[in-house]
N, C-alpha and C positions, 0 to 999 in steps of 0.2 A: 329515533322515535319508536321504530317497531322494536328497540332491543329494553326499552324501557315499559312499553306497553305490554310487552310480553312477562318482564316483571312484574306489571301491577295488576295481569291477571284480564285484562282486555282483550287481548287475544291468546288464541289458543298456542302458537308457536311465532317466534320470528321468520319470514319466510324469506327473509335478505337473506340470514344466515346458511338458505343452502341454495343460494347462488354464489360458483364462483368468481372473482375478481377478474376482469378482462385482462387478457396478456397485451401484450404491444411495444413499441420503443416506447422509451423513457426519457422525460427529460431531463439530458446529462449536459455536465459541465465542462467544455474543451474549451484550452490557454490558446493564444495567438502566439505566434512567435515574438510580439513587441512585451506579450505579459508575459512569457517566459522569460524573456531576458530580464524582465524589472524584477521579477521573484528573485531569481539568483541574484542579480546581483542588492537585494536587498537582505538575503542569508548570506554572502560569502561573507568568510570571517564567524558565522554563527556556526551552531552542533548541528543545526537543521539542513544545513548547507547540505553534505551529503548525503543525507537521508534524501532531498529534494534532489539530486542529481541522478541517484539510485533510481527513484522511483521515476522518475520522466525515463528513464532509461529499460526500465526495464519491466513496466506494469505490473511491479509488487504490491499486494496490499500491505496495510498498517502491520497488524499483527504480523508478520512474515519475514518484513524489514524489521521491525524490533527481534526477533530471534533468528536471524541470521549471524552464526560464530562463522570466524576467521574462517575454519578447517572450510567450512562450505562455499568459500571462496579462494576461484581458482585464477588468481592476476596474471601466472603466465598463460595460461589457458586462455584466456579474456572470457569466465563465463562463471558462474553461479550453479549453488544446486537448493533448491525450498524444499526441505526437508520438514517444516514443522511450521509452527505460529503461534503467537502470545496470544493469548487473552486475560482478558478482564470482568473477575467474576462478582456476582452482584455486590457480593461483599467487601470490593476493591480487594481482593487477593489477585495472583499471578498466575497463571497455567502455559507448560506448554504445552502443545497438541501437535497430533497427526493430520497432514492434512485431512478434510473431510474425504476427500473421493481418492482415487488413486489419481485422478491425472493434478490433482495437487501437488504433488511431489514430482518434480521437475527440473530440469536444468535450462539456462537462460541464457543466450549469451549475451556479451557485453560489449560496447562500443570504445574504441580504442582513447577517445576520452572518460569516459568512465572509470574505466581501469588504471588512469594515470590520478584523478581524482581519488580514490577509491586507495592509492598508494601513499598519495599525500596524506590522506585522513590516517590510514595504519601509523606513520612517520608519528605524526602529531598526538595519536594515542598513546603511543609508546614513550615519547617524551614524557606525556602526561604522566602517566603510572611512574616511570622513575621518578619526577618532580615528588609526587605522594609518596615514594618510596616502596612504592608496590609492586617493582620488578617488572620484568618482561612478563606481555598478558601470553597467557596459554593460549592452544591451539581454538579450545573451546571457549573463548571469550567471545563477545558480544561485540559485535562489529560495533552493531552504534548504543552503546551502553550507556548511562547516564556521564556525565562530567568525572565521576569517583569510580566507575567502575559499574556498577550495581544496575541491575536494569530497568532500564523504560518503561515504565506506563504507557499504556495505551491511547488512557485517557488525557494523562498528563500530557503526551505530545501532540495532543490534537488541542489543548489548551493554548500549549505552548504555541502551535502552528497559529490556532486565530487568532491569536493574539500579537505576534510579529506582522500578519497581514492587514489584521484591525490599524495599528500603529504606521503603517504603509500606505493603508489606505485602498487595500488589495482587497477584495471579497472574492478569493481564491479557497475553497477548502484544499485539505490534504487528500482529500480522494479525485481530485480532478486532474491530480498528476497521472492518475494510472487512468481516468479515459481517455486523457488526452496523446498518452502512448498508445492505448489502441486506435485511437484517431490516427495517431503516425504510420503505423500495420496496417492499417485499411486504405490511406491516402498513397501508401507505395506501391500497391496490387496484390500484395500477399493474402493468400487463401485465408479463407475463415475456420477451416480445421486446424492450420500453422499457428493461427494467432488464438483458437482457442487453448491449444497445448500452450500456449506459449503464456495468457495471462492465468494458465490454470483453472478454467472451468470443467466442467462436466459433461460439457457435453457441445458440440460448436450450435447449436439449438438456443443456447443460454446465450453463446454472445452473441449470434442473430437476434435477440428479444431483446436484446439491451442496444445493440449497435448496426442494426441491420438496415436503419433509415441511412445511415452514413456510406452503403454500399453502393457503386452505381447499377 
């Protein structure tokens, strides 16, 4: 009301807009281990299936996980490195990007099921592209690339994602895989500076205001 009276000349300024917004925890979305099993095993068999294994595993965001290639993945190593991230710009085009901060750009390690998941998926890709006749994928392909190769939308797989949960009967988003991996980081005792580096913030400040009711 004060942003519209201030338009129509009633008052002399909106005085909300220079207060700022209170900080605090958030209310966020964390899976039980009985909705985690229903999720998977309601993907396995689907392209989402890895993507959802990656991300409980390892508190990727969206964009991050769609531009993750091969080369930044290391299976005998068991661990990862987030060099970059997708976006989606107004005008449905494609970008990569740098992470924002430096502690974006990271390495992750991985759990010894993931990495066997993660080998199955590579197998199955590569069958794929030969099937297409498109060769063994280069170093620089896209881990989770569309069906043909080409890469993922953003937008598209968060379509995709509600829409296999809608059809399940799951009100699960895609982003609640990654609070519910840092729900896993904070439930095992690991410091809050480890598990900031680890989902990639800026600063362990950010994931205290987002995650720090979950602290004991």
């Amino acid at each position: 009301m004060l942003r519209h009276a201030a338009q129509w000349g009633v008052v002399h300024q909106n005085v909300a807009a220079l207060v700022d917004a209170p900080t605090g925890s958030r209310e966020i979305e964390l899976l039980t281990a009985p909705q985690i099993q229903t999720v998977l095993q309601t993907l396995r068999g689907r392209t989402l299936y890895p993507i959802a294994i990656t991300a409980l595993a390892t508190g990727m965001r969206r964009g991050e996980l769609l531009a993750l290639r091969w080369q930044d993945v290391d299976l005998n190593g068991a661990r990862l490195r987030v060099e970059r991230s997708l976006e989606q710009t107004t005008r449905g085009g494609l970008v990569f990007k740098s992470p924002k901060t430096r502690h974006g750009r990271r390495t992750i390690t991985l759990p010894a099921s993931t990495v066997a998941e993660l080998r199955t998926h590579w197998k199955a890709q590569q069958e794929r592209r030969m099937a297409l006749g498109q060769g063994k994928a280069p170093e620089d392909s896209l881990v989770f690339a569309a069906w043909h190769g080409s890469t993922r939308s953003p937008n598209a797989l968060t379509k995709e994602w509600a829409l296999a949960m809608s059809k399940a009967g799951l009100p699960i988003t895609l982003h609640s895989l990654r609070h519910t991996h840092a729900s896993t980081l904070i439930a095992s005792g690991l410091d809050v500076l480890t598990i900031s580096r680890r989902l990639g913030h800026g600063s362990p400040a950010i994931t205290l205001n987002v995650y720090g009711h979950l602290f004991n």
